[in-house]
C-alpha positions in Angstrom: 115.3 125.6 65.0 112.8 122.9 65.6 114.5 120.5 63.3 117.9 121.0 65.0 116.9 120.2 68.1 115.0 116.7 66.5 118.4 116.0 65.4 120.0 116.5 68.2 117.4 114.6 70.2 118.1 111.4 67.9 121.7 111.7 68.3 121.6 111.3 72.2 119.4 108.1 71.6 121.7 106.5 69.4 124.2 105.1 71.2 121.0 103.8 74.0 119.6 101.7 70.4 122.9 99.8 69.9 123.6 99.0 73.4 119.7 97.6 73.5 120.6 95.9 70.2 123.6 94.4 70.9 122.0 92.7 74.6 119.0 91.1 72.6 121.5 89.5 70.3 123.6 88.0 73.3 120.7 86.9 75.1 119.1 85.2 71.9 123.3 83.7 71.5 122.2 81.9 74.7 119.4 80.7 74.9 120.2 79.2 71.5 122.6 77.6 73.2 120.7 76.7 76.2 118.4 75.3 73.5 120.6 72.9 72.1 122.2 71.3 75.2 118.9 70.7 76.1 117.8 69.0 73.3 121.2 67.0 73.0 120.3 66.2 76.7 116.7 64.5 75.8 117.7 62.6 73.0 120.4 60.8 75.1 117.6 60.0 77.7 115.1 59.0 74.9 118.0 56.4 73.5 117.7 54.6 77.1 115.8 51.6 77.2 112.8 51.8 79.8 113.5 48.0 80.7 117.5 48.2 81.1 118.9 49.3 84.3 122.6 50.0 85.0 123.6 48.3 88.2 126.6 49.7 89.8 128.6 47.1 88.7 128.5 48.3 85.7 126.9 45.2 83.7 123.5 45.6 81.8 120.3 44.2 83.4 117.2 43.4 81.1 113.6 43.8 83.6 110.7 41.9 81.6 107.8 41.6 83.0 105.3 38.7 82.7 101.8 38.0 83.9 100.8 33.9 84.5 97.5 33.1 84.8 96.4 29.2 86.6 92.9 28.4 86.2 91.1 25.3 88.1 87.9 24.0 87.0 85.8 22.7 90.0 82.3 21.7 91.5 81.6 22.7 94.7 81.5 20.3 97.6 79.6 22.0 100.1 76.0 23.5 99.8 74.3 25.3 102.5 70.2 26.2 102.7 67.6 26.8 104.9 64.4 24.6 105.9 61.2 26.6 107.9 58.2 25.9 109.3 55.2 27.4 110.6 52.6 26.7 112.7 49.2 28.1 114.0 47.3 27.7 117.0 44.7 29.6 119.0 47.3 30.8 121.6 50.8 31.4 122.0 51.8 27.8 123.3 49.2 25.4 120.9 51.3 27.4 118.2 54.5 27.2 119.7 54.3 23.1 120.7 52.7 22.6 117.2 56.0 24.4 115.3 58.0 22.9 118.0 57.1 19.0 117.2 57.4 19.6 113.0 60.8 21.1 113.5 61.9 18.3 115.5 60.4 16.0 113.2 62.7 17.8 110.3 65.9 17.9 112.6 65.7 13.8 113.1 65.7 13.2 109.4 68.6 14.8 108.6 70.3 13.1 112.0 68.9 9.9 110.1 70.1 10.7 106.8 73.6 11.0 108.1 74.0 15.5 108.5 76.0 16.1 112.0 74.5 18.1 114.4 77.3 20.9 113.9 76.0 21.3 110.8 72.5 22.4 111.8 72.2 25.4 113.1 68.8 27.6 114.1 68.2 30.8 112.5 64.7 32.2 112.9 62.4 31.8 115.9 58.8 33.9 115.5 55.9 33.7 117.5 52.9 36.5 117.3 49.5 37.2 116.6 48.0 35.9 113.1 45.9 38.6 111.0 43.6 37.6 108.5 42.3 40.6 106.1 39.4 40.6 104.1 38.1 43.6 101.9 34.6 43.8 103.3 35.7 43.1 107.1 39.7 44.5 107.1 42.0 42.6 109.3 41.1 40.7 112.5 43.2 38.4 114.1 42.9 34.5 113.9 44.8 33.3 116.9 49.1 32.7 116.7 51.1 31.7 114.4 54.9 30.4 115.3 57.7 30.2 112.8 61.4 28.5 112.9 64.4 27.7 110.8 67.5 26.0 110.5 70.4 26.0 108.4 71.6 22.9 107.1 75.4 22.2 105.6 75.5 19.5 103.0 79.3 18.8 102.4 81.0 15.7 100.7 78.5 12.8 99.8 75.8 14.4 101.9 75.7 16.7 98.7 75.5 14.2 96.2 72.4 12.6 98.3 71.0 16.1 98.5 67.7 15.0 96.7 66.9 12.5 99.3 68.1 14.3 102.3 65.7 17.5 101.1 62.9 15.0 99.9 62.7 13.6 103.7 63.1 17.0 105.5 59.9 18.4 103.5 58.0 15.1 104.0 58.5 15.5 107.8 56.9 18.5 108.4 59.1 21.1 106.7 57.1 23.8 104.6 60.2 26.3 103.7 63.2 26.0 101.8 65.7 28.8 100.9 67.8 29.2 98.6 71.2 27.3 98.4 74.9 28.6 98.6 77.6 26.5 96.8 81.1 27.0 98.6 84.0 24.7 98.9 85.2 22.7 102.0 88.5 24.3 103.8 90.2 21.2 102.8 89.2 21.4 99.2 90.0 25.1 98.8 93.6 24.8 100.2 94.1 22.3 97.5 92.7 24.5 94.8 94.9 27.3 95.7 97.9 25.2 95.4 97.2 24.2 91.9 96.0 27.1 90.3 99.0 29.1 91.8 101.4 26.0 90.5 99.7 26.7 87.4 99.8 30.0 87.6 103.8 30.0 88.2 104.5 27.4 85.3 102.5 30.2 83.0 104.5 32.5 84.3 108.0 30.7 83.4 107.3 28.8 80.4 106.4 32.4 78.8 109.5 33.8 80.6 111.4 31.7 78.8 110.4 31.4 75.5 110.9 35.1 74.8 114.0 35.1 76.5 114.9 32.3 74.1 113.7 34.5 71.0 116.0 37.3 72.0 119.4 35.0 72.6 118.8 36.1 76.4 118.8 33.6 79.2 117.0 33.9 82.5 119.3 35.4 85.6 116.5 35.8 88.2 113.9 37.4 89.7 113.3 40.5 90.4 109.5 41.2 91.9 106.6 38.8 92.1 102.8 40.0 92.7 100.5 36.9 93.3 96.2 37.8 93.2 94.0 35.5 94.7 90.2 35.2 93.6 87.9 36.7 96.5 86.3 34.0 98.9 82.7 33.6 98.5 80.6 31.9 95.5 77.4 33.2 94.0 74.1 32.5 95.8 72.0 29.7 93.2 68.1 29.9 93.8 66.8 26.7 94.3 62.6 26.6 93.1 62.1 29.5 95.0 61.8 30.8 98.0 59.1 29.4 99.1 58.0 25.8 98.8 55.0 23.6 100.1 55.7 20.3 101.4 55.2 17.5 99.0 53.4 14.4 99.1 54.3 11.6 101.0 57.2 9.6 99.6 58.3 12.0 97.2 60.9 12.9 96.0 62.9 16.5 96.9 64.5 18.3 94.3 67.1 18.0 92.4 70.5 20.5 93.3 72.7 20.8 90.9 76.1 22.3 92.0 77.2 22.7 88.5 81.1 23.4 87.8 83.0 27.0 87.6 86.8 27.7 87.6 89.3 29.4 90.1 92.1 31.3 88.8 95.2 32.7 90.8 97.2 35.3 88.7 100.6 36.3 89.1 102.6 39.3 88.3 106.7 38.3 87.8 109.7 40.7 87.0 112.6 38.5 85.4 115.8 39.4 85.1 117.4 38.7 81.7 120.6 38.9 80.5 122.8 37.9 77.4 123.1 34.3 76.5 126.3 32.4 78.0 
């Protein structure tokens, strides 16, 4: 009896297997199917070349793009630094006349030695108590001490006379000097620009052109152009430290050397190529 009813158990479930059967095979039909179209579907957007675009009108356009690079050797025309002194007295004003009279004495030589006033400018103005300190007594103070600078722009031929113009400034009372910064005038940096983007451009084309050349292409114009200028600003040069004693009378200041470094203006250009005529 037991077995009968197994039997009949399996024969209710029968037709439930083939239906399940038969809906796995269609859905495996698809997505076979599915499958292949998209397959078909990547290969014809693989075959596409990344630098070909299909205008609307219907004709090919080749996008190459091409980096130029103009670089300017130059040696800065400007130099900027900064002269000090200091002074002690035994109260605030003997300090402050004392300071007063040597920086005067520094700002006439450079009047004499040709740097406009514009060009001079003060920086630092300190007067206060002077401490002495000693292991065995600590710190006491030992009257006032008063301390100014100026900054000084060197630009053209002043730079080349730099020597001198320093030499005279530290024999007339000076007993700092800063370090220098090389820059370039306004006039001279406008100039650079233009070249090195000139340069940069004529890169740009000349490379443009030769591999359109190689590849029976000719140039048909221009799609994009990305131009990157060099950040204003040149590195700060120590010049014999940053503090200095005056020198002896009649001698000579030292020796700045601008050196030479380059400028380079880069540009970014998208041509547009197409089949040779």
């Amino acid at each position: 009896m037991a077995v009968k009813e197994n039997r009949a158990v399996l024969g209710q479930s029968l037709p439930v297997y083939v239906i399940a059967v038969a809906l796995i095979a269609i859905a495996a039909v698809a997505a076979t199917s599915l499958y292949s179209m998209s397959l078909m579907s990547s290969v014809t957007r693989g075959s596409t070349n990344p630098l070909v675009e299909e205008p609307t009108s219907g004709t090919k356009e080749i996008l190459v793009p091409v980096r130029g690079s103009g670089t300017v050797r130059y040696t800065p025309d400007k130099a900027t630094f900064t002269l000090g002194v200091e002074a002690r007295g035994e109260t605030v004003p003997e300090a402050s006349d004392k300071m007063s009279k040597q920086m005067n004495s520094v700002i006439s030589s450079l009047l004499a030695n040709g740097v406009p006033e514009k060009n001079i400018k003060t920086s630092y103005l300190s007067i206060g108590p002077y401490w002495e300190c000693k292991p065995d007594t600590g710190c006491q103070q030992n009257g006032y001490i008063a301390s100014s600078q100026i900054t000084v722009v060197l630009e053209g031929r002043l730079l080349v006379d730099s020597a001198k113009i320093l030499g005279d400034a530290l024999e007339a009372g000076a007993t700092q000097l800063w370090g220098v910064t090389f820059d370039l005038t306004d006039e001279t940096k406008a100039q650079l620009r233009d070249t090195a983007l000139k340069n940069a451009l004529a890169d740009a084309s000349s490379k443009a052109t030769a591999l359109a050349g190689l590849m029976n292409l000719q140039i048909k114009g221009i799609r994009h152009i990305t131009v990157s200028f060099p950040e204003e600003g040149y590195p700060i040069i120590p010049l014999a430290g940053r503090f200095m004693e005056a020198g002896a009378p009649g001698s000579q200041g030292p020796t700045v050397m601008p050196g030479e470094t380059t400028y380079q203006v880069t540009v970014e250009i998208t041509y547009i190529l197409e089949p040779a005529q």
